[in-house]
C-alpha positions in Angstrom: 135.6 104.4 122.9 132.4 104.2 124.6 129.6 101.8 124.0 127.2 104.2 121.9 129.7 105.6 119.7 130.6 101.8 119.2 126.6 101.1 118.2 126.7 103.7 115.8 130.3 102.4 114.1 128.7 98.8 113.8 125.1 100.3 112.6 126.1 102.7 110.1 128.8 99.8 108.7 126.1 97.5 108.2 123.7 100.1 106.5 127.0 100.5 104.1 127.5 96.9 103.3 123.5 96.4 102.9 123.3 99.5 100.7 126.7 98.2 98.3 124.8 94.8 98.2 121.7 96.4 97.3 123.4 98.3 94.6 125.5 95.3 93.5 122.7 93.0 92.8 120.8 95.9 91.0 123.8 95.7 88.6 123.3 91.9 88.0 121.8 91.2 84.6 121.7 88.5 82.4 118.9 85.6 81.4 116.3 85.1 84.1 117.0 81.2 84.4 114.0 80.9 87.3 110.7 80.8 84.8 109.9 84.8 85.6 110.6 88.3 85.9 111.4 87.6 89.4 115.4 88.9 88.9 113.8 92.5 89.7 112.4 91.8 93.5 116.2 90.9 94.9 117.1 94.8 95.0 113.4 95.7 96.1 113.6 93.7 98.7 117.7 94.7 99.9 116.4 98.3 99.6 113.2 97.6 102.2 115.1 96.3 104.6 118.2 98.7 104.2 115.1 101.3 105.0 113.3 99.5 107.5 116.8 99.4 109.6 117.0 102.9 110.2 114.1 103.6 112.3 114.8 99.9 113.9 118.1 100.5 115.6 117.4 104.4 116.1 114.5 103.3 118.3 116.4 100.5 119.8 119.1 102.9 120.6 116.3 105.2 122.3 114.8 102.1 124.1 117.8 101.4 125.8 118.6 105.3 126.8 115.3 105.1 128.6 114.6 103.5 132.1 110.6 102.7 132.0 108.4 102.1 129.3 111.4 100.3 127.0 108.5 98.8 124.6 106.4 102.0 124.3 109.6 104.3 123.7 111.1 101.7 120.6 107.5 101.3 119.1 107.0 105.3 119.0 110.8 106.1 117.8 110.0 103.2 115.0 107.0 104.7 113.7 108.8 108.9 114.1 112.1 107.7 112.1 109.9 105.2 109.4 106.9 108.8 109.1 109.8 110.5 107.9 111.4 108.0 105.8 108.0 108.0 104.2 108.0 111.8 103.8 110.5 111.5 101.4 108.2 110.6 99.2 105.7 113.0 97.5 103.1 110.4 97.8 103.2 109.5 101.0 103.8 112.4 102.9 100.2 112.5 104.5 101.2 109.1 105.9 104.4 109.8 106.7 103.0 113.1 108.7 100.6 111.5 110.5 103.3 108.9 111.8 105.6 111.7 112.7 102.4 113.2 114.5 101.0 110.5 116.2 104.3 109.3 117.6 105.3 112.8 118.7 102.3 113.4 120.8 102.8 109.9 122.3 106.2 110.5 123.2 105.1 113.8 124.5 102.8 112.2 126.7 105.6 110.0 128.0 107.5 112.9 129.1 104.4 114.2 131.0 104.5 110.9 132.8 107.8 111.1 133.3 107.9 114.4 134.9 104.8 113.7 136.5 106.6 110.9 138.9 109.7 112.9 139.1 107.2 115.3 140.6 105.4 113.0 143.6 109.2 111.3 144.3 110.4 114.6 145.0 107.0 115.9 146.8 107.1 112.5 148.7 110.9 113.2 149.7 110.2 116.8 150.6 107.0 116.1 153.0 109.3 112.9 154.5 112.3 115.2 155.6 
């Protein structure tokens, strides 16, 4: 089995057993013995994260596919997989486009620069020989 189908296995396992322990402690009720209404932020805060690591290993698992510009491709993935998470929601799909926009159009330009090297190596090689 190679190593990326291996990342996937162990990332969509723990985005299963994050998601059941996000759901179990929903299902908790009972008297709030901690002096508040506080019992309700548990779940909140399992669901935000079980969100939030979507985009986070989909754009490490595009950082390490690339060979330059590690930092630039992870930040851009982050922000494409979390404007689209947000388009989910009717309220924040302006947000959630412009995300998905702006991180497009920098990932675009990353391929320009890419192919823009690719270019002058191979006109460098070419005038050499």
């Amino acid at each position: 089995m190679n190593s990326h189908r291996k990342s996937k296995i162990r990332f969509f396992s723990l985005l299963s057993i994050l998601s059941v322990l996000s759901l179990i402690s929903m299902g908790q009720t009972g008297p709030d013995t901690r002096g508040g209404q506080i019992g309700f932020l548990l779940p909140l805060i399992g669901l935000i994260i079980t969100v939030l690591l979507v985009p986070f290993f989909k754009a490490y698992i595009a950082s390490k596919s690339t060979e330059r510009l590690k930092t630039l491709v992870f930040i851009t993935t982050f922000y494409e997989w979390l404007g689209w998470i947000i388009c989910i929601t009717i309220i924040g799909i302006p947000i959630g486009f412009g995300l998905v926009l702006s991180a497009q159009t920098v990932r675009l330009l990353i391929n320009i620069e890419d192919n823009t090297r690719q270019a002058t190596k191979l006109l460098q090689s070419i005038q050499k020989s």
